[in-house]
C-alpha atoms as a printed R data frame, in Angstrom:
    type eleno elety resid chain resno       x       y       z
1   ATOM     1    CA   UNK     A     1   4.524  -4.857  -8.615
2   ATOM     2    CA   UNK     A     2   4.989  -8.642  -7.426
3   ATOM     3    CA   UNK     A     3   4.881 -10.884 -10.903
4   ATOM     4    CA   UNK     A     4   3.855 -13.941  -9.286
5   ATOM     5    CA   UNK     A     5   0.785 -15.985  -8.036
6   ATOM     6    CA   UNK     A     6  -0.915 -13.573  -5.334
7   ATOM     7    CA   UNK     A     7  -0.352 -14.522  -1.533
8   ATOM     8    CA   UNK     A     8  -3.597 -13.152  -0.520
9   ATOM     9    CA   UNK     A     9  -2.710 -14.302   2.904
10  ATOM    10    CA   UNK     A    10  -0.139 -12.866   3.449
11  ATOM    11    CA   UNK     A    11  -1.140  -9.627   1.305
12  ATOM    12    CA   UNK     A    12  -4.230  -9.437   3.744
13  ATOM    13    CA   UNK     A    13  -1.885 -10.282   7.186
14  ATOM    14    CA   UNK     A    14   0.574  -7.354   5.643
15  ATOM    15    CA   UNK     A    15  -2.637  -4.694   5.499
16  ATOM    16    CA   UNK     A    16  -4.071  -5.847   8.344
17  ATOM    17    CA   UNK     A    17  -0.926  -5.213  10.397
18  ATOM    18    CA   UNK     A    18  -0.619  -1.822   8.315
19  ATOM    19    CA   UNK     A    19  -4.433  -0.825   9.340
20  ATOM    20    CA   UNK     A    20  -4.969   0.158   5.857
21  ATOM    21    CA   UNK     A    21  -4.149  -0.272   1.900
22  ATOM    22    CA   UNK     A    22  -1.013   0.643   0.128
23  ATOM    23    CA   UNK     A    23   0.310   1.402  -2.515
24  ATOM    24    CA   UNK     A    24   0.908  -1.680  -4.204
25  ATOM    25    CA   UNK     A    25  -2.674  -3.215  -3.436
26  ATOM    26    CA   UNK     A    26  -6.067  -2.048  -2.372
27  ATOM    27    CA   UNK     A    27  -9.431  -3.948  -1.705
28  ATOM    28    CA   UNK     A    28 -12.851  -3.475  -2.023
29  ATOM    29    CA   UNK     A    29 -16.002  -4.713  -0.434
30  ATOM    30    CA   UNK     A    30 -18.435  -5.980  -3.022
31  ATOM    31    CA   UNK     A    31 -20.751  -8.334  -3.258
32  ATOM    32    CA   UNK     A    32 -23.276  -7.552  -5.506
33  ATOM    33    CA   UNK     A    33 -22.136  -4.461  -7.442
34  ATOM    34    CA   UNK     A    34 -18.272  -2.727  -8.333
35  ATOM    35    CA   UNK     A    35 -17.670  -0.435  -5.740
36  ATOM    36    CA   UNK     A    36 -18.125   2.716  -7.525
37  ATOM    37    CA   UNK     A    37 -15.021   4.200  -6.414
38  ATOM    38    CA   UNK     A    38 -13.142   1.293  -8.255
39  ATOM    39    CA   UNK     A    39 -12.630   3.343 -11.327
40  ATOM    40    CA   UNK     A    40 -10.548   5.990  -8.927
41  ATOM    41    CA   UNK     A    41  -8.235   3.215  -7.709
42  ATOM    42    CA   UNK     A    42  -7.495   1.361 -11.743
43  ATOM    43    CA   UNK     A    43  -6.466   5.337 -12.631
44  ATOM    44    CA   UNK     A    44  -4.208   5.481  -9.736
45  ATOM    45    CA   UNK     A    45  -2.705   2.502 -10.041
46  ATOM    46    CA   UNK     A    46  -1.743   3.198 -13.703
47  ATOM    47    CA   UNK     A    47  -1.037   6.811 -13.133
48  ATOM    48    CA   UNK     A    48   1.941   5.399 -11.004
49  ATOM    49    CA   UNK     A    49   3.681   1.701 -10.862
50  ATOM    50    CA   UNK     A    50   0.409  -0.213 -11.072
51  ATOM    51    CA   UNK     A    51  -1.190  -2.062  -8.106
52  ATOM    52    CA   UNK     A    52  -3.640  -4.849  -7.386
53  ATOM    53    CA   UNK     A    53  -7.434  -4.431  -6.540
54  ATOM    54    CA   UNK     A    54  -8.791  -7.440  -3.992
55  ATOM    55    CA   UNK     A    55 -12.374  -7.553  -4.549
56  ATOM    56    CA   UNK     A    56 -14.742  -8.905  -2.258
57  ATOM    57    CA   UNK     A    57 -12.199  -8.049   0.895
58  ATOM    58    CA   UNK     A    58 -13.913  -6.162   3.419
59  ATOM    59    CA   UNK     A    59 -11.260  -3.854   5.151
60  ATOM    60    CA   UNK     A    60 -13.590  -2.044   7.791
61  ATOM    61    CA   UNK     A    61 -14.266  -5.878   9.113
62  ATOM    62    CA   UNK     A    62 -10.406  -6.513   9.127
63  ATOM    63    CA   UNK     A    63  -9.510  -7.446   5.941
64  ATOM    64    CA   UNK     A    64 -11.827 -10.830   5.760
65  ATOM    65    CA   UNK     A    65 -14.089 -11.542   2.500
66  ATOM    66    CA   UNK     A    66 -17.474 -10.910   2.383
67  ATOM    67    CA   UNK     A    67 -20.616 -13.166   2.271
68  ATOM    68    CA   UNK     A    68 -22.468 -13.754  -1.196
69  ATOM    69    CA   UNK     A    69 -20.004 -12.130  -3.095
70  ATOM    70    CA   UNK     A    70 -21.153 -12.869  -6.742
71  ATOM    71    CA   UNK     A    71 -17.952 -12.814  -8.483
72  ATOM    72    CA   UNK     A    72 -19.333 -13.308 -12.156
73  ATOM    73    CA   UNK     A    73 -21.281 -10.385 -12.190
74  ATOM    74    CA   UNK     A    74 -18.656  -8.281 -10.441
75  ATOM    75    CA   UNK     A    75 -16.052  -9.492 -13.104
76  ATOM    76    CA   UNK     A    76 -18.760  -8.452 -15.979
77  ATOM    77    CA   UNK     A    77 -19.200  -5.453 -14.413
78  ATOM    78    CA   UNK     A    78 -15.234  -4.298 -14.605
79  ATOM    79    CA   UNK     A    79 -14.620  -5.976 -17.831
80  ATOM    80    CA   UNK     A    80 -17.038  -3.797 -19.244
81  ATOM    81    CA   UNK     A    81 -16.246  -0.489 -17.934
82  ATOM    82    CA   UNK     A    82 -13.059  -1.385 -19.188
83  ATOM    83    CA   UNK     A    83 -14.561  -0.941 -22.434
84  ATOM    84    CA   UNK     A    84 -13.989  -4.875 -23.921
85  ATOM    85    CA   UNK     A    85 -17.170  -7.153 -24.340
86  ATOM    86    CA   UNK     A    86 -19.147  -4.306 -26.833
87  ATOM    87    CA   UNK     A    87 -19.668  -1.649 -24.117
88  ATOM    88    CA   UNK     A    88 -18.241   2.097 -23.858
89  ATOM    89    CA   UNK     A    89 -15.981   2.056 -21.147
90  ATOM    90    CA   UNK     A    90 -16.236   4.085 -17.559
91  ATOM    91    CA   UNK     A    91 -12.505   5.147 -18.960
92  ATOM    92    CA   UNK     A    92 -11.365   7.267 -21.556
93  ATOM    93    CA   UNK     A    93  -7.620   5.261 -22.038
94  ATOM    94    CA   UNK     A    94  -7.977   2.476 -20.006
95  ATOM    95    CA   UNK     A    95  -4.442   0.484 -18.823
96  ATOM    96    CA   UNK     A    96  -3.599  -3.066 -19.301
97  ATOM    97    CA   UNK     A    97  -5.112  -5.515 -16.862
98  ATOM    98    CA   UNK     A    98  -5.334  -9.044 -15.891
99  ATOM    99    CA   UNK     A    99  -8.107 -10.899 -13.424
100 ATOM   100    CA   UNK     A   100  -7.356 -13.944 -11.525
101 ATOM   101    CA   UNK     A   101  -9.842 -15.548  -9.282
102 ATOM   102    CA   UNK     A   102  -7.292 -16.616  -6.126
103 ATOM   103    CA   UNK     A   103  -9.325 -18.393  -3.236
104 ATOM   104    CA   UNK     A   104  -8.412 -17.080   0.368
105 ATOM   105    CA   UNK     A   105 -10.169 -18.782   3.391
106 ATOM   106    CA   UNK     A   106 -12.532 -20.755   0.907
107 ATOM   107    CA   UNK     A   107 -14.130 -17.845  -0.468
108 ATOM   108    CA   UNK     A   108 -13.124 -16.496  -3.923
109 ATOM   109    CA   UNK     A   109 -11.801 -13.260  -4.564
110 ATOM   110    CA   UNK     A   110 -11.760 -11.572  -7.539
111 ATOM   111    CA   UNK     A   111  -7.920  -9.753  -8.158
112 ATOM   112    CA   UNK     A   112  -7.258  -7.353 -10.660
113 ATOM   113    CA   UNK     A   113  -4.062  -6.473 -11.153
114 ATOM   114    CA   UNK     A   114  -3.450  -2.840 -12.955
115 ATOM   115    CA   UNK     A   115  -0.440  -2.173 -15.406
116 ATOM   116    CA   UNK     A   116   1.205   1.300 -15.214
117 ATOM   117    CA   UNK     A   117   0.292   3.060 -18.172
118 ATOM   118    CA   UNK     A   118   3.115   3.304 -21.070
């Protein structure tokens, strides 16, 4: 996985041109709620060499964010079914993670990059 500040241009041209995610990255379309399939892509992602979820990237409208994405309650929402801020998590051994907040065509977009587990 890239250890740097995320391109999410050219992370978005690079799935666009693919026509799908990869292995490496995935997004999500969310505006108002975690996709509910989220939890599916952090346990793949640390099941193998870890990965990066885009949040707030629609993929079905070509890989563009979405309108109204609110990307506070979003973040709340993963942080705590990761289990940190007092809640039981959606996970039994959750992995190692890290948000950023990158903006891509002045819209934020909420990354969340997933360490393999050790």
């Amino acid at each position: 996985m890239r250890d740097k500040v995320t391109d999410v241009d050219a992370i978005l041209k690079e799935l666009r041109e693919r026509g799908d995610d990869n292995a490496e990255y995935e997004v999500k379309e969310c505006t108002n709620e975690l996709s509910k399939d989220a939890w599916e892509t952090v346990s793949a992602f640390a099941n193998t060499d870890g990965g990066v979820i885009l949040l707030s990237i629609s993929e079905k409208d070509g890989f563009v964010p979405v309108e109204n994405f609110r990307i506070d309650k979003v973040c709340d929402q993963f942080v705590a079914g990761m289990g940190d801020g007092g809640t039981e998590g959606k996970l039994t051994n959750p992995p190692e993670y890290h948000i950023g907040r990158p903006i891509y065509k002045e819209k934020a977009v909420l990354e969340i990059r997933i360490s393999e587990w050790t």
